[in-house]
C-alpha positions as CSV (number, residue, x, y, z in Angstrom):
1,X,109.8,57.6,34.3
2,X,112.7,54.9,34.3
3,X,116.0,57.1,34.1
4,X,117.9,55.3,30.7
5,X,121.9,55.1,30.9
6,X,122.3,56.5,28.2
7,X,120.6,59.2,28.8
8,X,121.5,62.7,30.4
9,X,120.8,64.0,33.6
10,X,119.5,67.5,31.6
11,X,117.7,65.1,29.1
12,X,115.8,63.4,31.9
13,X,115.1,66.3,33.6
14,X,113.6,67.8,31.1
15,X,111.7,64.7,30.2
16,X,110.7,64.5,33.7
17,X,109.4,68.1,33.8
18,X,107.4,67.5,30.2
19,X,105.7,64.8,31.9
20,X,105.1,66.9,34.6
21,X,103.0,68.9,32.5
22,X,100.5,66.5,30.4
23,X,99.7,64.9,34.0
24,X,99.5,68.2,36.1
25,X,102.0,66.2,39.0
26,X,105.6,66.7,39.5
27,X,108.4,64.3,39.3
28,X,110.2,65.4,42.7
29,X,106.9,66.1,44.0
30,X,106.0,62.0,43.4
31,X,109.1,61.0,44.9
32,X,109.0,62.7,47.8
33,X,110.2,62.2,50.3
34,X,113.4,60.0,50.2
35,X,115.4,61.5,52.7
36,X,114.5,62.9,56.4
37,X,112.6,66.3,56.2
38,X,114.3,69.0,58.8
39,X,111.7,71.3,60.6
40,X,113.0,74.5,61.8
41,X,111.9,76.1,65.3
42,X,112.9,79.4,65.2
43,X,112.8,79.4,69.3
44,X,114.6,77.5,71.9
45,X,113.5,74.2,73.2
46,X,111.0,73.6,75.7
47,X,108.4,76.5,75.0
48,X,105.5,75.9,73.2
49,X,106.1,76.3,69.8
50,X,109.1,73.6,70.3
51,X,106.7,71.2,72.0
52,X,104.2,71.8,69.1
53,X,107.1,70.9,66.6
54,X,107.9,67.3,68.5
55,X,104.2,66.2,68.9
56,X,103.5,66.6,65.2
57,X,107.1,65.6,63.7
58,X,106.5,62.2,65.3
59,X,102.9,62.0,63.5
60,X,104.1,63.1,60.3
61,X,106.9,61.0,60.0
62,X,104.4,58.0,60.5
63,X,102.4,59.3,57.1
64,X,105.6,60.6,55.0
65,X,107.4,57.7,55.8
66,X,111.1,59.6,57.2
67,X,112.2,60.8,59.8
68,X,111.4,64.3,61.0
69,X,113.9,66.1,62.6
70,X,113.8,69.4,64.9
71,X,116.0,72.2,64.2
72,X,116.2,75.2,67.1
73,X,117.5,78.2,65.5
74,X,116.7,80.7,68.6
75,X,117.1,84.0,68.3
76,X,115.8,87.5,66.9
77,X,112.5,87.2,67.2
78,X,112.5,84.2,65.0
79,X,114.4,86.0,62.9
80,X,117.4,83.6,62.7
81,X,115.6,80.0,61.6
82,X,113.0,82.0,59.5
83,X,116.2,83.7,57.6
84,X,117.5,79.7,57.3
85,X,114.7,78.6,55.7
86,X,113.8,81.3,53.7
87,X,117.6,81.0,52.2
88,X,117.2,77.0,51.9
89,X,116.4,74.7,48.8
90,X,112.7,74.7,47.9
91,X,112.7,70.9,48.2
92,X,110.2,70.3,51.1
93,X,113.2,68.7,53.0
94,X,113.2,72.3,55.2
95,X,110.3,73.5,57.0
96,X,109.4,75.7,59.4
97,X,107.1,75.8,62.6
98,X,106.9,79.1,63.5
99,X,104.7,82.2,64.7
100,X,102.9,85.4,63.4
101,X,105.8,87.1,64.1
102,X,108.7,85.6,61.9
103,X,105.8,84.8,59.2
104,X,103.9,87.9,59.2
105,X,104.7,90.8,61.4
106,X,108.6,91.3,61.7
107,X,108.2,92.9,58.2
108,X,106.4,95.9,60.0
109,X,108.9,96.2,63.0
110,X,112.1,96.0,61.4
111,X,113.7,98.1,58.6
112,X,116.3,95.8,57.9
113,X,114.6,92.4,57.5
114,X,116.9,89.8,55.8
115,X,114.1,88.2,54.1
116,X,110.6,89.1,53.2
117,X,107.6,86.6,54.6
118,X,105.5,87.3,51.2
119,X,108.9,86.8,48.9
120,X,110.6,84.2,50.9
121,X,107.9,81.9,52.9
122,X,105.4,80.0,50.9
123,X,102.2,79.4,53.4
124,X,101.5,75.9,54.0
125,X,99.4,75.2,57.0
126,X,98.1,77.4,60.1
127,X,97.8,75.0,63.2
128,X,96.2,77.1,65.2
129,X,95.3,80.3,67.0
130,X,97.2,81.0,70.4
131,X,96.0,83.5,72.5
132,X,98.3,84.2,75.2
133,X,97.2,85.0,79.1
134,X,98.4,87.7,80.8
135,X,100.1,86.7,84.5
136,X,101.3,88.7,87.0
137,X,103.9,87.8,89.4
138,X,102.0,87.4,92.7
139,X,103.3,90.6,94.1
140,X,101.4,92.7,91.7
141,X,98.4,93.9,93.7
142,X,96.1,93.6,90.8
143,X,93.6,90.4,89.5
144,X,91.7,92.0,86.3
145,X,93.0,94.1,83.3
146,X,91.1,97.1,84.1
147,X,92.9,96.8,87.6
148,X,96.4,96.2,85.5
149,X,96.1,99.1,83.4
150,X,95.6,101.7,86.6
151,X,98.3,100.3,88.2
152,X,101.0,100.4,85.4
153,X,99.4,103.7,84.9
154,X,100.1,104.8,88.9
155,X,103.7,103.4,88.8
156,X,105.4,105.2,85.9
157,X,108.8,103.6,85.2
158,X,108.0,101.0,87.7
159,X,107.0,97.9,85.9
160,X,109.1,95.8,83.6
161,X,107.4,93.0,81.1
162,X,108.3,89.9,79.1
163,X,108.3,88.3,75.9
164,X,109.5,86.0,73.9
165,X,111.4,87.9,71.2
166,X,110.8,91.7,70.3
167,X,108.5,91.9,67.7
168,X,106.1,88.6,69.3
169,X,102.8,89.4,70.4
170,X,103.8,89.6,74.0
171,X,106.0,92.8,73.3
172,X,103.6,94.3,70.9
173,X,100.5,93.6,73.5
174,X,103.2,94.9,76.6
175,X,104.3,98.0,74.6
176,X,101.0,99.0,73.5
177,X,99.8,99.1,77.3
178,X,102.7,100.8,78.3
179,X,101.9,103.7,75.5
180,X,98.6,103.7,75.7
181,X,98.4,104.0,80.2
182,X,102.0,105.9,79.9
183,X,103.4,103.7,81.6
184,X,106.9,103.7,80.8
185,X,107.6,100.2,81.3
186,X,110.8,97.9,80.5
187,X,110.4,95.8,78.0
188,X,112.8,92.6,78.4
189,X,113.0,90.1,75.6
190,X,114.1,86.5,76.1
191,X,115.9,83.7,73.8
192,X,112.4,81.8,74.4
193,X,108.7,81.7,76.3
194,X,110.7,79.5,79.1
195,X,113.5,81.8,80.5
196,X,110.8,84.4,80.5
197,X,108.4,82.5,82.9
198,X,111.4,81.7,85.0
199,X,112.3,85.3,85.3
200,X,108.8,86.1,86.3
201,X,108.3,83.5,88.8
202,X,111.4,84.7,90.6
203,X,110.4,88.6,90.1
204,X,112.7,90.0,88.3
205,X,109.6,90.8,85.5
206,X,106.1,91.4,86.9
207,X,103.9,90.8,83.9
208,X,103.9,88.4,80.7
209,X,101.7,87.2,77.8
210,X,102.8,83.6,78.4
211,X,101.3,80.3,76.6
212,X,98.8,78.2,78.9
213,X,101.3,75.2,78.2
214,X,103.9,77.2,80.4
215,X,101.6,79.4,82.6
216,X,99.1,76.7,84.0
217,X,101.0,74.6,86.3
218,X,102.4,78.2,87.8
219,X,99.0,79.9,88.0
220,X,97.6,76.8,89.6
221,X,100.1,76.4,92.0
222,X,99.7,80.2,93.0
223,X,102.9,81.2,92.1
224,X,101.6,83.3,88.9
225,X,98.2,85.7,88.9
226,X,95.9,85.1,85.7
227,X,94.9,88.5,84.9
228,X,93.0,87.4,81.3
229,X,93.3,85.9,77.7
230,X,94.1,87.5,74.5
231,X,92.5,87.0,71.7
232,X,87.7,86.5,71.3
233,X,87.1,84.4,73.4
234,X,88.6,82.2,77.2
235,X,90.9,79.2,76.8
236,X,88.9,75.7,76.6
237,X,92.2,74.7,79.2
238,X,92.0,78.2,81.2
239,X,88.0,78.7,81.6
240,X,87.5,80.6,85.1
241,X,89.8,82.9,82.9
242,X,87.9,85.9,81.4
243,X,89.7,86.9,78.2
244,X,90.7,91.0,78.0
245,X,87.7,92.1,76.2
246,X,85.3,90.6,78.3
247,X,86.9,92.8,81.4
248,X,86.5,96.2,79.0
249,X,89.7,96.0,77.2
250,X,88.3,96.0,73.6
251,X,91.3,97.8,71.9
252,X,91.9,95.7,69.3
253,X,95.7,95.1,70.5
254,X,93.8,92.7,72.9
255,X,91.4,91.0,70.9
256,X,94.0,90.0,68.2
257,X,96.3,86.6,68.7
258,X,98.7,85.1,67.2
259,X,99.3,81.8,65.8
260,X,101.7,78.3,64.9
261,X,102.1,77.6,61.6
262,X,104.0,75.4,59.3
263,X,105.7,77.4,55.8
264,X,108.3,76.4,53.3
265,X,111.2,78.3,51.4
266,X,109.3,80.2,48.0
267,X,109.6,78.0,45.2
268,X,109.1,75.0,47.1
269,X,106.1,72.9,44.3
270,X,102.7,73.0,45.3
271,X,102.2,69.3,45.4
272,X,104.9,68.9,48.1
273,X,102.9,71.8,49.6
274,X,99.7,70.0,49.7
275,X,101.0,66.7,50.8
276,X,103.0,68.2,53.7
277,X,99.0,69.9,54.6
278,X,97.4,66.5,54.4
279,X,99.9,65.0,57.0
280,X,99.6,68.1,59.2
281,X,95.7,68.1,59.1
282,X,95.7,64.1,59.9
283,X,98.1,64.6,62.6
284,X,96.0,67.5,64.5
285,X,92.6,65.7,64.0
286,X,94.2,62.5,65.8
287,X,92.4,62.8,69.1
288,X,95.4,62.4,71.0
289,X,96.8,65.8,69.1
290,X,94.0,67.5,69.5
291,X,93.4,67.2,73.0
292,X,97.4,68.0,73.8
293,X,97.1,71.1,71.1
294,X,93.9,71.8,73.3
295,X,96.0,71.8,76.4
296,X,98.1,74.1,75.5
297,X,95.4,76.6,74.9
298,X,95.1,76.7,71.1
299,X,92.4,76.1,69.0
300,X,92.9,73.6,66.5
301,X,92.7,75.1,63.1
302,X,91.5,73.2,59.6
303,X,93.7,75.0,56.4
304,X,95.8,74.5,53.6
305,X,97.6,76.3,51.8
306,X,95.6,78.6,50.0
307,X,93.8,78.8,53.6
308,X,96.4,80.2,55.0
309,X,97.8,82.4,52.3
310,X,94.3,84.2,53.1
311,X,94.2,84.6,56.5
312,X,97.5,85.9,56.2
313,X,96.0,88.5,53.5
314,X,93.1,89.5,55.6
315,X,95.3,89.9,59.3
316,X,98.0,91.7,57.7
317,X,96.2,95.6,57.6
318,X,95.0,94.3,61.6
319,X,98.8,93.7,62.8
320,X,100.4,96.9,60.1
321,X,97.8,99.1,62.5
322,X,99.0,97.5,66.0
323,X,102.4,97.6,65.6
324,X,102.4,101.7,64.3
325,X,99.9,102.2,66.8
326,X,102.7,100.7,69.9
327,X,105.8,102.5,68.3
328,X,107.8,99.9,68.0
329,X,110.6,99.9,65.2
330,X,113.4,97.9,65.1
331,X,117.1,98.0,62.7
């Protein structure tokens, strides 16, 4: 719709959105985008999550036709870049790449959330699942869970574990063994999944859920133990590694994982929604994607939207039941 001197911006507007409604499309929606789109990494730079973000930005910006342009916002869990887009326009010019944790579970850990991941974060696409492998720094004298948990469980106090952020998968998984074998271990939560690996290769942690992306070269090399896999089923990248449940550890704080996924601030119109999908489901199916997501030791998802919104529906009782069941809660 040609925009007439002579008319108002309010007038056109409101031409625009009439328009909108005999042809079932949006006006902002059909012109976007015209300007660079900023994606949000709620985690410092060089984990696996940030990687994730730069593979795909340089994809997408091929099919949008701007510019894509990362945004670390580390901190809190995710708490900090998933509060900045929540808080942003709904334009589909702010995005985030984030995990489970800033998009689904922090609601259950912490009693003073700035923003609510139903309200605030409209679902647009979930990448992929990532289970996590547990590694041990080589002076643990263990190589299976079942060999883990009795020795956690034999030196009370003793053993201190990593993650990413408190509230991420690798402190829910680390304090549910530590309650469940009372354990008493520390829990130490890093500003990223690289600082934590580096603390564990030089000992001063002993355990870690860590991505295969930053865990491979280390366990390969011998400097890190591969104890097993979160999540159904091994690693297509790791697969001499037996996941957790296949060693006996069926608790379903095991057998859950988390996931990389793409979300917008509420409001944000569904046909920006959509088109942001398509370009994420072309980029991942490009071979070259798929093999480096493969890599890293996810598995490549196929969603949308209303995909995700589901999953999110049917994993939310799972992670409400882990998260009570490991005591954590959080101001």
């Amino acid at each position: 719709m040609p925009f007439h001197p002579l008319m108002s911006r309010r007038t056109w507007l409101g031409a625009a959105a009439l328009a909108a409604a005999f042809t079932g499309t949006s006006a902002f929606a059909q012109a976007y985008p015209n300007k660079p789109i900023k994606i949000v990494v709620p985690f410092a730079a060089g984990g696996a999550t940030d990687v994730l973000a730069r593979v795909l930005a340089e994809k997408m910006a091929v099919g949008l036709g701007q510019p894509m342009v990362i945004d670390n916002k580390p901190g809190a869990a995710g708490i900090i870049g998933t509060d900045a887009v929540a808080k942003a326009a709904p334009d589909g010019y702010t995005l985030l790449l984030g995990l489970s944790n800033s998009m689904l579970t922090n609601q259950f850990l912490y009693t003073k959330l700035p923003y609510s991941p139903e309200k605030d974060i409209a679902p647009i696409y979930q990448i992929a699942i990532a289970p996590l492998v547990l590694v041990a720094h080589p002076s643990v004298p263990v190589s299976t869970g079942p060999e883990l948990l009795k020795y956690v469980a034999a030196n009370k106090g003793k053993v201190a574990y990593g993650s990413y952020g408190t509230g991420a998968y690798p402190h829910l998984a680390g304090a549910y063994m530590s309650l469940t074998q009372n354990a008493d271990m520390s829990h130490v939560a890093y500003r990223g999944e690289a600082p934590m690996v580096q603390d564990l290769l030089g000992g001063q942690i002993q355990i870690a859920f860590a991505s295969a992306l930053q865990a491979k070269p280390h366990i390969e090399a011998g400097k890190l133990k591969a104890i097993g896999v979160s999540g159904e089923r091994r690693m297509g990248t790791l697969p001499n590694v037996p996941s957790l449940a296949e060693q006996g550890l069926n608790d379903e704080a095991y057998r859950v994982a988390g996931w990389l996924a793409f979300g917008a601030p509420a409001g944000t119109p569904p046909a920006i929604l959509e088109r942001i999908a398509d370009e994420v489901r072309k980029a991942t199916q490009l071979p070259d994607v798929a093999q480096r997501i493969a890599a890293m030791g996810f598995d490549v998802q196929s969603s949308s939207p209303a995909l995700f919104a589901a999953a999110i529906a049917k994993e939310r009782p799972v992670w409400e039941r882990l998260i009570k069941a490991s005591g954590a809660k959080l101001d």
